[in-house]
C-alpha positions in Angstrom: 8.3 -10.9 -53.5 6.1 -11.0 -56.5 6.9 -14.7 -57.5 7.0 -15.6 -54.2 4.7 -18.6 -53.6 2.0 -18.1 -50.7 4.4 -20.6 -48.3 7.0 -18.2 -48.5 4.5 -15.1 -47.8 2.5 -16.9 -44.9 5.9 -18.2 -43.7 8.0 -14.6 -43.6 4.8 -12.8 -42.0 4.3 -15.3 -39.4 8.0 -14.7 -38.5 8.0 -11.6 -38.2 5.0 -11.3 -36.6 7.1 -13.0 -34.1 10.0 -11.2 -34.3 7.6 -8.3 -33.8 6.4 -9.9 -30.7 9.1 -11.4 -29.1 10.9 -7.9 -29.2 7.9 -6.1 -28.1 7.9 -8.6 -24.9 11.2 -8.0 -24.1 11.2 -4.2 -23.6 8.1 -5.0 -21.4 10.2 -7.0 -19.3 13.4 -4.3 -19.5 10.8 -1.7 -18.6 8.9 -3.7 -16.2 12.2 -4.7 -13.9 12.9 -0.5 -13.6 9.7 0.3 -12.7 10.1 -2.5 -10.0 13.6 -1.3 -9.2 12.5 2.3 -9.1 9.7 1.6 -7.0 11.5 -0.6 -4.5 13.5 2.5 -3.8 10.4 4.7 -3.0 9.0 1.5 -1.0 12.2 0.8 1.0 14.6 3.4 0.9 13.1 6.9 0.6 9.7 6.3 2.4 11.1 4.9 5.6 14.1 7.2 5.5 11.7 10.3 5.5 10.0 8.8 8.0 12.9 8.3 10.2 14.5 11.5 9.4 11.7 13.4 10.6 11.4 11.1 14.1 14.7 12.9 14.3 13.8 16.2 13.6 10.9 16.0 16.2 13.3 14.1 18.8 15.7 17.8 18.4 12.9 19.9 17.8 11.1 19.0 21.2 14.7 19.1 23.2 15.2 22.3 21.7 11.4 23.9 22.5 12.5 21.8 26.2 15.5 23.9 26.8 13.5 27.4 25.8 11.3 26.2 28.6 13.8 25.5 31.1 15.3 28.6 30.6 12.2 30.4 30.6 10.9 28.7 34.1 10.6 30.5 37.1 10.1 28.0 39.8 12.6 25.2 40.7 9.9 22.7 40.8 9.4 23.1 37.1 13.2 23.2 36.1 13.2 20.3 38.0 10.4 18.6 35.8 12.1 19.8 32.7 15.2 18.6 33.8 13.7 14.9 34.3 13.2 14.7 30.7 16.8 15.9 29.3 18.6 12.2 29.8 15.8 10.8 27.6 16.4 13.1 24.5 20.2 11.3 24.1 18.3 7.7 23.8 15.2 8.9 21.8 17.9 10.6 19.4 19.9 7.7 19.1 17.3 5.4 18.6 16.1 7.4 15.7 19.7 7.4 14.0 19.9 3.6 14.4 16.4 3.1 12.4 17.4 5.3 9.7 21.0 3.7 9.5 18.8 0.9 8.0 17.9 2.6 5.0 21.6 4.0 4.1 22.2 2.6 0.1 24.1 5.4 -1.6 26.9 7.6 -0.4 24.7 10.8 -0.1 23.1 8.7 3.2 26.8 7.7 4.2 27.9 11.6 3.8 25.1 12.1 6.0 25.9 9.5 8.3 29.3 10.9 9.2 28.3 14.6 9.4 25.4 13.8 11.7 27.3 11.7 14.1 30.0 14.4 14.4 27.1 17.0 14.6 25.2 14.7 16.9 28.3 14.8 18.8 28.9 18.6 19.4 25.2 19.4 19.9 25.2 17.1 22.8 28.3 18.2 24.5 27.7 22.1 24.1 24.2 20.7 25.5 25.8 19.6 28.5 27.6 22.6 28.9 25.2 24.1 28.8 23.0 22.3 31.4 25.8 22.3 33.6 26.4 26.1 33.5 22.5 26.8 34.1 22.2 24.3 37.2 25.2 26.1 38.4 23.6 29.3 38.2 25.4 30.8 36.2 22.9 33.3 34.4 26.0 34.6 32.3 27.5 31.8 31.1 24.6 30.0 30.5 23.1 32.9 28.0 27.0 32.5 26.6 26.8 29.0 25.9 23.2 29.3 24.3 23.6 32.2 21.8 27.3 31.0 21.0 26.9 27.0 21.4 23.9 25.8 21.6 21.9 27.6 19.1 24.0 27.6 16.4 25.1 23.5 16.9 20.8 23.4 16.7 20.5 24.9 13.6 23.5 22.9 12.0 22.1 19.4 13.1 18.3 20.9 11.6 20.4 21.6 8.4 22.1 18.2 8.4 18.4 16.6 9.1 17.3 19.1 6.3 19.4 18.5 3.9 18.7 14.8 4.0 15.0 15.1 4.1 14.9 17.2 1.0 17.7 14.3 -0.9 15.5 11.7 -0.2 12.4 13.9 -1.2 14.2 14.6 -4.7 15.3 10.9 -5.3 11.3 10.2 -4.6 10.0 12.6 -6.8 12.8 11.1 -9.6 11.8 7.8 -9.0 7.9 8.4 -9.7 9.0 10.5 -12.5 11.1 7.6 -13.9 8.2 5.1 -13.6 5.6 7.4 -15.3 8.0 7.6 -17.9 8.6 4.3 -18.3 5.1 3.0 -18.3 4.4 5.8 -20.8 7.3 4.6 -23.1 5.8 0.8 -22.6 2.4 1.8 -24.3 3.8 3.7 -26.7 6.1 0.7 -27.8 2.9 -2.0 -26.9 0.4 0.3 -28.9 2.9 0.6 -32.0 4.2 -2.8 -32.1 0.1 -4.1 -32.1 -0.3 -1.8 -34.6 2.8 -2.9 -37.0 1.5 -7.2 -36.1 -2.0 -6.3 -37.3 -1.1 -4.4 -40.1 1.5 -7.9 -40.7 -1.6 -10.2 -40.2 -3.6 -7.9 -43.0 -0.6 -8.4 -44.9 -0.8 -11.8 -44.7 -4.0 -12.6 -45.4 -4.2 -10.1 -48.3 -1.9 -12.5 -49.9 -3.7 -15.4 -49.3 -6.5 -14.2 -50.8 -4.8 -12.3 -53.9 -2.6 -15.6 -54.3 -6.1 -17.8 -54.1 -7.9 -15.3 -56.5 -5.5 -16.1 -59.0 -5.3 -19.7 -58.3 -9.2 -19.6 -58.6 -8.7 -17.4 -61.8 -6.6 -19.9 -63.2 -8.8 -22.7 -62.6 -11.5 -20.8 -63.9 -10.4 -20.4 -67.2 -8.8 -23.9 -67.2 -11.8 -25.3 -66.7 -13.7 -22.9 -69.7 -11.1 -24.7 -71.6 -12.0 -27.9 -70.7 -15.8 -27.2 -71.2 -14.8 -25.7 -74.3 -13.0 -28.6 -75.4 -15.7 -31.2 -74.1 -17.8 -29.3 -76.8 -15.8 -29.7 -79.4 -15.5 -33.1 -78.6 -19.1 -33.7 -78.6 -19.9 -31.9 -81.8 -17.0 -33.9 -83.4 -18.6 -37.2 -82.0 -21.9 -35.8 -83.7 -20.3 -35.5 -86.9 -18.8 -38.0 -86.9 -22.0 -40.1 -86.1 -23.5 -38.5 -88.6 -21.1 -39.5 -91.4 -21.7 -43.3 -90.2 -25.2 -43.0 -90.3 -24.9 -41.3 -94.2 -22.5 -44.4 -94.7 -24.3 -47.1 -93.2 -27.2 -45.3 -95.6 -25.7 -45.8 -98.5 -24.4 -49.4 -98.6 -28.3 -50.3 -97.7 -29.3 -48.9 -100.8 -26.5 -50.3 -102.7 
């Protein structure tokens, strides 16, 4: 690079400079479109899915603390009141499936999907059972079916609804842990790559000015010589003029 002439510097620093800058843009982008991707999945997928998994967990929670009630009550009038309430809980139930069903993307949610609808399926017929065995009065059987049936088909559909909650909450926490990673790794690569330009752009203008300082030098001296040899000239010419005058002297006095 030492005989390189200043086009050839200015021109291979301004290319790579960008080179440099063109790359540096381009993992910005990359980076940019996960951080969009990874936050579209908190936005649309884990957010609302936790939201509508735990409209489902209240929905069987509250038919659950219901059925506690009704077999706690001592009155007909408020088994009956109880009792109004039960046909809602199938409807509010599958109303909160349907909603979530919106949010399935991966085959964790379809997993999911499947065991719920067969849980969803047992809890409500043991349920009925179960309804149908206490309205009978049929104190036996009805303390049968809720330790044996209905109880544990509860706890498996919390499990299911559990399970989910706590996938969703893990894919959320990876997702803000992929972005923060990501925008860390963009300023790193943003700061280094400015760095590398700049130090590029002193390169380039250090040889400018170390290529122009010896132009300068050279022009310098160049034009010593000149003067130098204007000097000579001019005491030449003197002599010369001299010498004429001693001639011109001479043929007078002749």
């Amino acid at each position: 690079m030492k005989n390189w002439t200043l086009q050839k510097r200015v021109a291979l620093g301004f290319a790579a400079v960008i080179i440099i800058s063109v790359l540096i843009n381009g993992y910005a982008v990359w980076r940019l479109a996960h951080i969009k991707q990874r936050s579209d999945v908190i936005e649309t997928d884990s957010i609302p899915s936790l939201h509508f998994i735990g409209a489902i967990n209240s929905v069987v929670d509250r038919d659950y603390a219901s059925i506690l009630k009704y077999l706690s009550a001592t009155n007909v009038t408020e088994r009956s009141q109880l009792e109004a309430g039960f046909p809602k809980f199938a409807g509010d139930l599958d109303q909160s499936f349907k909603e979530w069903q919106k949010t399935v993307h991966d085959d964790t949610d379809q997993q999911f999907e499947k065991d719920f609808k067969v849980g969803q399926e047992e809890y409500l017929a043991v349920r009925t059972q179960f309804l149908v065995a206490s309205r009978a009065g049929d104190s036996q059987e009805t303390e049968a079916l809720f330790n044996n049936e209905f109880k544990p088909k509860h706890l498996r559909m919390e499990k299911i609804v559990d399970g989910l909650a706590n996938d969703n909450y893990d894919d959320a926490v990876k997702s803000g842990q992929d972005i923060g990673s990501s925008i860390t790794a963009t300023r790193w690569v943003l700061g280094i790559g400015s760095l590398i330009s700049l130090a590029l752009c002193i390169f380039i203008a250090g040889s400018i000015v170390k290529t122009l300082k010896v132009t300068l030098g050279q022009l310098l001296t160049a034009l010593a010589q000149v003067n130098t040899s204007s000097s000579e000239m001019a005491a030449t010419l003197k002599e010369q003029q001299a010498s004429a005058n001693e001639v011109a002297s001479t043929t007078v006095e002749i």
